[in-house]
DSSP file (Angstrom, degrees, kcal/mol; ACC not computed):
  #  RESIDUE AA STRUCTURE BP1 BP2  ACC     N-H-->O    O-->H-N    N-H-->O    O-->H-N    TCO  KAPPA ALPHA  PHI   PSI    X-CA   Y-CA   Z-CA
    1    1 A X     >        0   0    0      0, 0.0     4,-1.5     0, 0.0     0, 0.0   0.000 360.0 360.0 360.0 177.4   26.9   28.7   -4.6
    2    2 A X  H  >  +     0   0    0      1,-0.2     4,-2.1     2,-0.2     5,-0.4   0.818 360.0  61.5 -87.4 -28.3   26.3   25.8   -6.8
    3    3 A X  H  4 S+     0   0    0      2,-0.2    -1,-0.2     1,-0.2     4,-0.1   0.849 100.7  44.4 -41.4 -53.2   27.5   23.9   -4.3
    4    4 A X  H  > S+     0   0    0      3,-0.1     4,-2.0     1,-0.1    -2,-0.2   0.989 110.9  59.8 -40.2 -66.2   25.1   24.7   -1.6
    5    5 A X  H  X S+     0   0    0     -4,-1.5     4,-1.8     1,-0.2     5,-0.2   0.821 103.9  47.3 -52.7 -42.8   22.4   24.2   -4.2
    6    6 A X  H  < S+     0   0    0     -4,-2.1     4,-0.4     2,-0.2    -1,-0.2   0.793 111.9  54.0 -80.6  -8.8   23.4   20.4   -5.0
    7    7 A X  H  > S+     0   0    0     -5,-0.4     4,-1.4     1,-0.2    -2,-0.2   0.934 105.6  49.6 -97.1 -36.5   23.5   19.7   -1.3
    8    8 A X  H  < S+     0   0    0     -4,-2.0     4,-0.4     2,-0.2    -2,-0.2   0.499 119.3  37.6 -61.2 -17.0   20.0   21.0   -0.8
    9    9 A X  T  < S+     0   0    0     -4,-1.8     4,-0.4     2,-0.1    -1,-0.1   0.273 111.4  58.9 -85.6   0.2   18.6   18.8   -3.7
   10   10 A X  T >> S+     0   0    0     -4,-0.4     3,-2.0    -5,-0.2     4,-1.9   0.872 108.2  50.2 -74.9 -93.2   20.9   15.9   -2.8
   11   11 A X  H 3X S+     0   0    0     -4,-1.4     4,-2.4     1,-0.3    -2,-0.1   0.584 111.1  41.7  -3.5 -66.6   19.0   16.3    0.5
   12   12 A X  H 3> S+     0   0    0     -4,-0.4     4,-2.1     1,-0.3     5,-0.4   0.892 113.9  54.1 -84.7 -28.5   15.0   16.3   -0.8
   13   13 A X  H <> S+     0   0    0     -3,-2.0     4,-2.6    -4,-0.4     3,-0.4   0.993 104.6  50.8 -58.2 -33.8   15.7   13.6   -3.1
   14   14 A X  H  X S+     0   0    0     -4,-1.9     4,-2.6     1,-0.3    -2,-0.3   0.945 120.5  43.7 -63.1 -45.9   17.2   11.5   -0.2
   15   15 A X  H  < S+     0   0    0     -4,-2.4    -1,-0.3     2,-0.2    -2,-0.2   0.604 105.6  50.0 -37.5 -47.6   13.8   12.5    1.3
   16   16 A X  H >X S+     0   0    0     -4,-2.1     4,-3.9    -3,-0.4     3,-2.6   0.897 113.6  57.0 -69.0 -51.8   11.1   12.1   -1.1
   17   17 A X  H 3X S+     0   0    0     -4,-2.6     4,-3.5    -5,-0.4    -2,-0.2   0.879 109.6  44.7 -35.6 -61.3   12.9    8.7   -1.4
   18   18 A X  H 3< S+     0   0    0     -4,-2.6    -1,-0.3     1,-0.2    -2,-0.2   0.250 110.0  46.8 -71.1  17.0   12.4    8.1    2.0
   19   19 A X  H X>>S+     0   0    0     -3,-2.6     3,-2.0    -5,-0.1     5,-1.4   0.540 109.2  52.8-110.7 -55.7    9.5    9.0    2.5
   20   20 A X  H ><5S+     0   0    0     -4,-3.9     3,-2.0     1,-0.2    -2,-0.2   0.998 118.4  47.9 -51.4 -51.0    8.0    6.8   -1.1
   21   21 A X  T 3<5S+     0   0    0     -4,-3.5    -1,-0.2     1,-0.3    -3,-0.1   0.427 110.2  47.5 -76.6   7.8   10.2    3.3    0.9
   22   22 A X  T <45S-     0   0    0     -3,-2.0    -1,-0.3    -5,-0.2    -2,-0.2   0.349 110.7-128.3-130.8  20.0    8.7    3.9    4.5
   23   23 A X  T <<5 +     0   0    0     -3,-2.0    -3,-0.2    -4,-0.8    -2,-0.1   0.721  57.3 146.8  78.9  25.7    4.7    4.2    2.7
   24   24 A X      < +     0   0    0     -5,-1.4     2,-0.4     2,-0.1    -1,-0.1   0.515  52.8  63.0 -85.1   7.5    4.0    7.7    4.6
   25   25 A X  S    S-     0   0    0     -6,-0.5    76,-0.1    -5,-0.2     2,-0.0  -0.942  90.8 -73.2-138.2 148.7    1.6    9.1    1.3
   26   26 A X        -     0   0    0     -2,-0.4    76,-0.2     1,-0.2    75,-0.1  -0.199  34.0-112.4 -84.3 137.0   -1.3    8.2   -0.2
   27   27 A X        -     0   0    0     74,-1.5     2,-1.0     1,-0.1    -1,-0.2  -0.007  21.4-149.1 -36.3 120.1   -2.3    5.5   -2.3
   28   28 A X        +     0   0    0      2,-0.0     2,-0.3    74,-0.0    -1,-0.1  -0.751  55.9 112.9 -96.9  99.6   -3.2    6.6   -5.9
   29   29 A X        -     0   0    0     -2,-1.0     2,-0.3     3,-0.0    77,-0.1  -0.805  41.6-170.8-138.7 167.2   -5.8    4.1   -6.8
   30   30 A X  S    S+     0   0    0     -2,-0.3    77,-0.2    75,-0.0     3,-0.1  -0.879  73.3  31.0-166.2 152.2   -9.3    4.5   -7.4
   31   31 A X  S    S+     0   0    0     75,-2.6    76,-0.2     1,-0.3     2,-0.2   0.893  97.4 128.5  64.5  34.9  -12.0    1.3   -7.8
   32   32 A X        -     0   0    0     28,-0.1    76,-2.3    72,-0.1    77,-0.8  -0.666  61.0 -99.8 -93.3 157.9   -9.7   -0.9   -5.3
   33   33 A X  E     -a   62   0A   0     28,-2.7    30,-2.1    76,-0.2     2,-0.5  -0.712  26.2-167.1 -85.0 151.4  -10.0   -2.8   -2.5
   34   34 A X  E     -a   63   0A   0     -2,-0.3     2,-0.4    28,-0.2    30,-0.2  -0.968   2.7-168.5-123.8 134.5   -9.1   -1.9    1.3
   35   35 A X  E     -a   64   0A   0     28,-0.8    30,-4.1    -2,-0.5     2,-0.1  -0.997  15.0-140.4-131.3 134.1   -8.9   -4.1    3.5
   36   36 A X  E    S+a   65   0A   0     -2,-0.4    30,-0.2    28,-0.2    56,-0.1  -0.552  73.6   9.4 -86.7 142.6   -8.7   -2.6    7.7
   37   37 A X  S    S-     0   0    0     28,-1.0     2,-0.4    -2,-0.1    28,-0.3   0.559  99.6 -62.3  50.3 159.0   -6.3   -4.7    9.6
   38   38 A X        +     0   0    0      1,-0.1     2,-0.1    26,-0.1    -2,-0.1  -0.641  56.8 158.5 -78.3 125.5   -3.6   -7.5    8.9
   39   39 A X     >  +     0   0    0     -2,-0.4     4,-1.8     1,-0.1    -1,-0.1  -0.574  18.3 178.5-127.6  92.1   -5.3  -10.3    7.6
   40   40 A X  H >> S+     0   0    0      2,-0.2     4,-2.6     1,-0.1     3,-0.5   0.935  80.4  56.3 -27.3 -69.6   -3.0  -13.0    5.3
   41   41 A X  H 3> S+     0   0    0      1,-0.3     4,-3.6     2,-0.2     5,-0.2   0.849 107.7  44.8 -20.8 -58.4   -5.9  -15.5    4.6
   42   42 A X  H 3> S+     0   0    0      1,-0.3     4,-3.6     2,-0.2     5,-0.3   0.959 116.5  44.8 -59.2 -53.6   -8.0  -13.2    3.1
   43   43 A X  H <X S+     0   0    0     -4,-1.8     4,-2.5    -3,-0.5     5,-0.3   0.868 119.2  44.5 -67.8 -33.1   -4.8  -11.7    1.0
   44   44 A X  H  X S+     0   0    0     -4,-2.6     4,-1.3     2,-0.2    -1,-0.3   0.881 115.6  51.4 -83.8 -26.1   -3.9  -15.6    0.2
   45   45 A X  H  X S+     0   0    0     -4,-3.6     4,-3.5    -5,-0.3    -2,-0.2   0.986 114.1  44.8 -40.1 -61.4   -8.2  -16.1   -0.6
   46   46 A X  H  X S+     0   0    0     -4,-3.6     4,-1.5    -5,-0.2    -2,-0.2   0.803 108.1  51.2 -72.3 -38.0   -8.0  -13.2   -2.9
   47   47 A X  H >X S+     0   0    0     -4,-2.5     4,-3.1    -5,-0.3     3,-1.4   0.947 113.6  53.3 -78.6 -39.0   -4.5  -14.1   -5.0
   48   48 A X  H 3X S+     0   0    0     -4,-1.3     4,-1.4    -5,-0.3    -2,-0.2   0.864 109.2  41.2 -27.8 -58.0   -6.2  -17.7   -5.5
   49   49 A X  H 3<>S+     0   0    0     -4,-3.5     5,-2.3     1,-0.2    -1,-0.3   0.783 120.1  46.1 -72.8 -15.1   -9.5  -16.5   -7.0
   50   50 A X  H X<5S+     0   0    0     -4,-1.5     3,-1.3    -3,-1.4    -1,-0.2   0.915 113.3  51.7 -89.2 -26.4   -7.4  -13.8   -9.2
   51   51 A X  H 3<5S+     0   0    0     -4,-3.1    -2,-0.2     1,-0.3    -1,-0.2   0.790 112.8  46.3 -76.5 -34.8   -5.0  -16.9   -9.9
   52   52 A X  T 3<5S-     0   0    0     -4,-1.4    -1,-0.3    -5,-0.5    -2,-0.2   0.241 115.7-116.5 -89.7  21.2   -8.2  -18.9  -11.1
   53   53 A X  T < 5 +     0   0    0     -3,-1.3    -3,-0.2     1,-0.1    -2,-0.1   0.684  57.8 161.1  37.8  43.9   -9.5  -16.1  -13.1
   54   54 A X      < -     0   0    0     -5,-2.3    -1,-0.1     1,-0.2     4,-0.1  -0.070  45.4 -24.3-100.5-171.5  -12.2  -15.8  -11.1
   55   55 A X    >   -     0   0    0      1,-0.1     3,-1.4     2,-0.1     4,-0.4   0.273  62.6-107.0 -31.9 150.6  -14.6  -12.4  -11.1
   56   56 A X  G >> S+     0   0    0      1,-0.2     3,-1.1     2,-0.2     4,-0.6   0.740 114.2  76.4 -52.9 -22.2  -13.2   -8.7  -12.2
   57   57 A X  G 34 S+     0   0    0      1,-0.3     3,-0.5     2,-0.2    -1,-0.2   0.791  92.9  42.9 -43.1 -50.8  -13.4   -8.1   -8.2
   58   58 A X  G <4 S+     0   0    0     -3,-1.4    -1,-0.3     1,-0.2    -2,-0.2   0.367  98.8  78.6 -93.2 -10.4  -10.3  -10.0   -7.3
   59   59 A X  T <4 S+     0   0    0     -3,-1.1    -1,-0.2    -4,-0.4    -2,-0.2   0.641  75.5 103.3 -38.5 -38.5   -8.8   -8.3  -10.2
   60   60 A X  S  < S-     0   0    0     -4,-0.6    25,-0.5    -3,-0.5     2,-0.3   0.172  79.4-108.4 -48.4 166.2   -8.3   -5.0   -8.2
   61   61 A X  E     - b   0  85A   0    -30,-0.2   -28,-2.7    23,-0.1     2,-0.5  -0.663  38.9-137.6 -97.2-171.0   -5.3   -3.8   -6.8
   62   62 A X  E     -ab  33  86A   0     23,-1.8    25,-3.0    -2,-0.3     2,-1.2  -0.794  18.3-169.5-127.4 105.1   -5.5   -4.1   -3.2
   63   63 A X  E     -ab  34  87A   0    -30,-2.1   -28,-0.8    -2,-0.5     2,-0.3  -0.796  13.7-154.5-127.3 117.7   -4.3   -1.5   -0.4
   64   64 A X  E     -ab  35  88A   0     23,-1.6    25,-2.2    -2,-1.2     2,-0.5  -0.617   6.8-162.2 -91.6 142.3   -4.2   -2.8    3.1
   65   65 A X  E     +ab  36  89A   0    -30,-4.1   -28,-1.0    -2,-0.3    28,-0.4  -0.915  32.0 157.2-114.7 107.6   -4.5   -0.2    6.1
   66   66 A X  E     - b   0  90A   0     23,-1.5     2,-2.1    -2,-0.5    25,-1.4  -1.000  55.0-115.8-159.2 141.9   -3.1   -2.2    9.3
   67   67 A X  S    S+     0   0    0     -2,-0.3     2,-0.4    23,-0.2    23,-0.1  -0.355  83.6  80.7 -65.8  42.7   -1.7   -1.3   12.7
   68   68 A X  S    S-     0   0    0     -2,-2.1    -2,-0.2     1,-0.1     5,-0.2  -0.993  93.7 -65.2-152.3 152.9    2.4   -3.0   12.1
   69   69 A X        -     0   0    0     -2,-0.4     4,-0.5     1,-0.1    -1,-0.1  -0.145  42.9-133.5 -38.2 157.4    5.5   -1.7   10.5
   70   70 A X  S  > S+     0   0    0      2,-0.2     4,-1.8     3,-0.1    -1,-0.1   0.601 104.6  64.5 -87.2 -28.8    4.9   -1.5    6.7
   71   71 A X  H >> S+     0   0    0      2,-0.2     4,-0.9     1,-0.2     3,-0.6   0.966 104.7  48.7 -78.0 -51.2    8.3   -3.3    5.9
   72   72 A X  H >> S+     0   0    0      1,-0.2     4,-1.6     2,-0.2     3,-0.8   0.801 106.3  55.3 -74.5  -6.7    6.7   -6.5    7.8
   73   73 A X  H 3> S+     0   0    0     -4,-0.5     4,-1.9     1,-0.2    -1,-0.2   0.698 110.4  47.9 -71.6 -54.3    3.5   -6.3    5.8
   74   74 A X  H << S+     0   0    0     -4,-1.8    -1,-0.2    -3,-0.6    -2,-0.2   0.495 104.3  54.7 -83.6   8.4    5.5   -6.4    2.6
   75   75 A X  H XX S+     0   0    0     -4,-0.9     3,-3.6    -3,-0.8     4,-1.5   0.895 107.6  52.2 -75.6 -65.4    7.6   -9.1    3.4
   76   76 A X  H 3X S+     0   0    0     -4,-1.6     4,-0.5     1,-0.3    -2,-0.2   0.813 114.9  43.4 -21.9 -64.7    4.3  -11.2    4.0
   77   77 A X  H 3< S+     0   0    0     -4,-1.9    -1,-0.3     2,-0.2    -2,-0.2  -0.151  97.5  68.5 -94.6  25.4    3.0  -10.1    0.6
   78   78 A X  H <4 S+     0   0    0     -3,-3.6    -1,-0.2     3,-0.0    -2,-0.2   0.760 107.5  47.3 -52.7 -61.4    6.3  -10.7   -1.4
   79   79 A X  H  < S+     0   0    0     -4,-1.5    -2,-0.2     2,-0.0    -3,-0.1   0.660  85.9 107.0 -39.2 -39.5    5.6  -14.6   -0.5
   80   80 A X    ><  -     0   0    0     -4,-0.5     3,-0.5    -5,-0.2     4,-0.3  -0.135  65.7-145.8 -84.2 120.7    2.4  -14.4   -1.4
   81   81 A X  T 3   +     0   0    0      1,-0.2   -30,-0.2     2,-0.1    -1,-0.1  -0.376  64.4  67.3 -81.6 155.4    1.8  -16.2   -4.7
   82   82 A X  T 3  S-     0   0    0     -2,-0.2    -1,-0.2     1,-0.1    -2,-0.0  -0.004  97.1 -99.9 137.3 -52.8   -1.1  -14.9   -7.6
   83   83 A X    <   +     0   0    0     -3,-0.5     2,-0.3     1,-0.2    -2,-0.1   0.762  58.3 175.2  88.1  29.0    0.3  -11.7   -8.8
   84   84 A X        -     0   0    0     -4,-0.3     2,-0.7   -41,-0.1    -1,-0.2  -0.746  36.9-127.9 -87.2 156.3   -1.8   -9.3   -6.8
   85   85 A X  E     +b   61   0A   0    -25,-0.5   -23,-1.8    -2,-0.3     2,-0.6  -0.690  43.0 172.6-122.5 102.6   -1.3   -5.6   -6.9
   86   86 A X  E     -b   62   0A   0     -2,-0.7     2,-0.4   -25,-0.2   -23,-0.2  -0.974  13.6-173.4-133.0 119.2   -1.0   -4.9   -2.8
   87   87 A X  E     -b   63   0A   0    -25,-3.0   -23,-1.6    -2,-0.6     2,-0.3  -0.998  12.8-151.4-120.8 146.6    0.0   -1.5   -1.1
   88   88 A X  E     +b   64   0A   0     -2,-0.4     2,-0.3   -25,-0.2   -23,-0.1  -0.852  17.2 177.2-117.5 158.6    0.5   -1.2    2.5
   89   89 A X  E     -b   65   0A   0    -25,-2.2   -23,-1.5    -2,-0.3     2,-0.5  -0.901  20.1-141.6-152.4 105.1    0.0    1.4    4.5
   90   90 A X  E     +b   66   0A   0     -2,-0.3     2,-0.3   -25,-0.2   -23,-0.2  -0.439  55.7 102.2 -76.9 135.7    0.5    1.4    8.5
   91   91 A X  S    S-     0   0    0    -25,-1.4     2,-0.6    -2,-0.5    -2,-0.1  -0.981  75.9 -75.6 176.2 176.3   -1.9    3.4   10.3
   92   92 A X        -     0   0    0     -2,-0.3     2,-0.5   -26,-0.1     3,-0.2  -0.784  21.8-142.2-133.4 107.2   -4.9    2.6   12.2
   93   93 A X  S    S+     0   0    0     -2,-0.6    -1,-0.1   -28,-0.4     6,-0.1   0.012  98.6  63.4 -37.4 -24.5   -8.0    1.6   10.5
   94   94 A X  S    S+     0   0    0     -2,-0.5     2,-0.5     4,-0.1    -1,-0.3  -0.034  93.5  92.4-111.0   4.4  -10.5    3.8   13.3
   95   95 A X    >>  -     0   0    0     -3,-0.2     4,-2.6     1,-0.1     3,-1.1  -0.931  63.8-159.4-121.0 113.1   -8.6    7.1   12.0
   96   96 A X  H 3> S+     0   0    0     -2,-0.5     4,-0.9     1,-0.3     8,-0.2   0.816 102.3  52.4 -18.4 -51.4   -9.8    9.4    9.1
   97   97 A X  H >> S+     0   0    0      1,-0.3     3,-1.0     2,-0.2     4,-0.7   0.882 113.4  40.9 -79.5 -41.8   -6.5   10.5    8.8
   98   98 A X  H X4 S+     0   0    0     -3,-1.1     3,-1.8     1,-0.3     4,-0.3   0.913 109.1  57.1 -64.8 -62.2   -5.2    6.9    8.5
   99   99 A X  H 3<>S+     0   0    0     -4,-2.6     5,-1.8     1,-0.3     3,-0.4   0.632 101.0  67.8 -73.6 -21.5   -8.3    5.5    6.0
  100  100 A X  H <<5S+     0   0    0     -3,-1.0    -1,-0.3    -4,-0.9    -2,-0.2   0.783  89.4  60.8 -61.1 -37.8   -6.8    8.6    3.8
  101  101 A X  T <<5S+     0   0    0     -3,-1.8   -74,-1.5    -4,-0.7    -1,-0.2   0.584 111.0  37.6 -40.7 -26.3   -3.6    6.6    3.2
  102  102 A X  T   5S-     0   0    0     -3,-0.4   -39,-0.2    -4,-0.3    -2,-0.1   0.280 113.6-122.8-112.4  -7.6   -5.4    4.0    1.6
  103  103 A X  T  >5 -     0   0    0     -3,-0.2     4,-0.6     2,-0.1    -3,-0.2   0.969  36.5-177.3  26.6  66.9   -7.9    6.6   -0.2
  104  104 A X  T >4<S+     0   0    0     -5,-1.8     3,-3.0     1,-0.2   -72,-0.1   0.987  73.7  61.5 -29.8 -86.2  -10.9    5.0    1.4
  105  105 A X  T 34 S+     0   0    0      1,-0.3    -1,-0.2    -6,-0.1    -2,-0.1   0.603 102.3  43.5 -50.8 -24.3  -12.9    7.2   -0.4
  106  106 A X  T 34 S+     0   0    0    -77,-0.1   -75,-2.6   -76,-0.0    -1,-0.3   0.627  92.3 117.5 -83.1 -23.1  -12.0    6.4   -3.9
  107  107 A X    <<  -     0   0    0     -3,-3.0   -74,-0.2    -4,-0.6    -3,-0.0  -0.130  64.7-135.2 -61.4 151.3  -12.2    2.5   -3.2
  108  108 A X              0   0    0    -76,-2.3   -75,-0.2   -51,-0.1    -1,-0.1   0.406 360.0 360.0-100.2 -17.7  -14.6    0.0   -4.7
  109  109 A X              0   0    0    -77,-0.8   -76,-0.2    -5,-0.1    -5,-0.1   0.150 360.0 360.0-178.8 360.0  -15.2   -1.5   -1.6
């Protein structure tokens, strides 16, 4: 019944949703950076030179691949001032499967 039916697409929206808010699928970027492991500096390095209009490089967006919840990773990088374009993705950097979240392969460096 139509009922059924709206409770079974109630369901996979509530799903996809959760799934987009906890970072489980992969980055669609290409000609970004990845950066392996947490590093702030670098991320506070990087909005500077983009904040100083410095080379197209620091332009990129930026998707960091690092072993800690994904929620604190974007907390970190709300703060962060510059404007930079940051996705996180927990997983751990020494796994294919992991470096696919971040689409490694597509990256600019």
């Amino acid at each position: 019944t139509f009922a059924v039916v709206l409770g079974v697409v109630t369901d996979e929206v509530k799903t996809t949703f959760q799934t987009i808010k906890s970072g489980q699928f992969a980055v669609r970027q290409t000609g970004h950076l990845v950066v392996c492991g947490w590093n702030l500096p670098l991320l506070r390095q990087l909005a500077a030179a983009k904040h100083l209009g410095q080379d197209q490089l620091f332009r990129r967006p930026i998707a960091v691949l690092a072993d800690m919840p994904k929620s604190d990773m974007d907390q970190a990088v709300a703060k962060l001032e510059g404007g930079l374009e940051v996705y996180t993705r927990s997983g751990n950097p020494n796994v294919p499967g992991d470096l696919a979240k971040v689409a490694a392969e597509k990256a600019a460096s």
